[in-house]
C-alpha positions as CSV (number, residue, x, y, z in Angstrom):
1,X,-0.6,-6.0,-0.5
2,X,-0.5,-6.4,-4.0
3,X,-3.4,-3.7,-5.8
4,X,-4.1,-3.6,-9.2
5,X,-2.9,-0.7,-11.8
6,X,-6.3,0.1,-12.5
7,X,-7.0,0.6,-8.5
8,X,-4.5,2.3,-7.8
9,X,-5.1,4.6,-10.5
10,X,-8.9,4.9,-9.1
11,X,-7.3,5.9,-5.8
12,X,-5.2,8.4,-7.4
13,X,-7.9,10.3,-8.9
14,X,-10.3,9.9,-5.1
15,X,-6.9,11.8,-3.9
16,X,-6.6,14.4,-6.2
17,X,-10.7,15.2,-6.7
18,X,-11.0,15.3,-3.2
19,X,-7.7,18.1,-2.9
20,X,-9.7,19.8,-5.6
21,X,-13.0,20.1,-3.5
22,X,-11.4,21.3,-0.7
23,X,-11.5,25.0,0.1
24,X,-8.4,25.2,1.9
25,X,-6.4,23.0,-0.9
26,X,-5.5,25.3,-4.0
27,X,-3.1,23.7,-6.7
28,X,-0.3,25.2,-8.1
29,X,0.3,22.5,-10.9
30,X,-2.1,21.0,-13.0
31,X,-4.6,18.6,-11.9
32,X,-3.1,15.7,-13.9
33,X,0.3,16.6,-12.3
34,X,-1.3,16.4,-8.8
35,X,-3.0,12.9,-9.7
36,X,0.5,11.7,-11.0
37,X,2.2,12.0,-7.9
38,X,-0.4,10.8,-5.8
39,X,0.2,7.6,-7.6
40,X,3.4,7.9,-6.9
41,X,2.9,8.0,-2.9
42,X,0.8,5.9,-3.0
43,X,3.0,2.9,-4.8
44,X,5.6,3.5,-2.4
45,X,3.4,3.5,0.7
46,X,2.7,0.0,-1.1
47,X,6.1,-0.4,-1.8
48,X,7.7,-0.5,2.1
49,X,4.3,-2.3,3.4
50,X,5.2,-4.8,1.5
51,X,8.9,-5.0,2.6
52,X,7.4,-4.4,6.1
53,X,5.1,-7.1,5.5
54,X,8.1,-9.9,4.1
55,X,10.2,-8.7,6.9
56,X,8.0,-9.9,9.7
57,X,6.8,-13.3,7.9
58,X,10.6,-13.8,7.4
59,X,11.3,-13.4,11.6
60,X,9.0,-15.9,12.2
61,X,9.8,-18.3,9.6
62,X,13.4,-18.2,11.3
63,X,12.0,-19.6,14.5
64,X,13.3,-22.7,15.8
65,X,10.1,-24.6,15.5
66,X,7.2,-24.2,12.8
67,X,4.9,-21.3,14.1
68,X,1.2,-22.7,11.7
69,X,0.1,-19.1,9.7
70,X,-3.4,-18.1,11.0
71,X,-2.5,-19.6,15.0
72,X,-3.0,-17.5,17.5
73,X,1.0,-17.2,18.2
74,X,1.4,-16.5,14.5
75,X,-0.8,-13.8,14.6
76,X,0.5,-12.0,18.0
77,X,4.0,-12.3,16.4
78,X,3.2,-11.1,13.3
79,X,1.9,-7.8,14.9
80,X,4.9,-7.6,16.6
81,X,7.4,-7.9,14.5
82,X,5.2,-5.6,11.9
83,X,4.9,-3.1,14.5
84,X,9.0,-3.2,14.9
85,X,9.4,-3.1,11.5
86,X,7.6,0.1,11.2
87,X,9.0,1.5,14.2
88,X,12.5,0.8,12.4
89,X,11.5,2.9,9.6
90,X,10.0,6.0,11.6
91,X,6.6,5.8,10.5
C-alpha cells in the first residue's frame, strides 16, 4: 500500500507523542530522533508488505487459467499465498 510522505510523517509523530505520554516509555535520545526512526519502521513495514503483496498477485497470475481479481477464488488465494508469504519471512 502506497501512503503518502506527508502520512507517514503524521504517523510518525502519533508514534513518538504517544511513547512520550506513556509513563513507562522514557527516551534516551531526542524526541525528533525517536520520530525519525519511527519513520523509518514504519517505511519498511511498508516496504516488505508491499513485496508480500506483489509476491502473492504474482502466484496467481502464474496460474494456468485467468483467476478474475475481486472472485471469490481470487480472494481465498490471495490470502493464502499472503499468508505464506509472511510465514516465509517470520513475521
Amino acid at each position: 500500500m502506497r501512503i503518502s510522505r506527508d502520512k507517514l510523517n503524521k504517523m510518525a509523530h502519533v508514534v513518538s507523542d504517544t511513547l512520550a505520554e506513556t509513563d513507562e516509555c522514557e527516551f534516551l535520545e531526542d524526541r525528533n530522533t525517536i520520530r525519525q526512526e519511527a519513520r523509518k519502521a514504519l517505511e519498511n513495514l511498508l516496504t516488505e508488505e508491499t513485496k508480500i503483496d506483489q509476491a502473492a498477485r504474482l502466484k496467481i497470475a502464474s496460474q494456468r487459467r485467468i483467476i478474475p481479481e475481486g472472485s471469490q477464488e481470487w480472494d481465498i488465494l490471495y490470502r493464502k499465498y499472503y499468508n505464506d508469504e509472511v510465514k516465509k519471512l517470520g513475521i
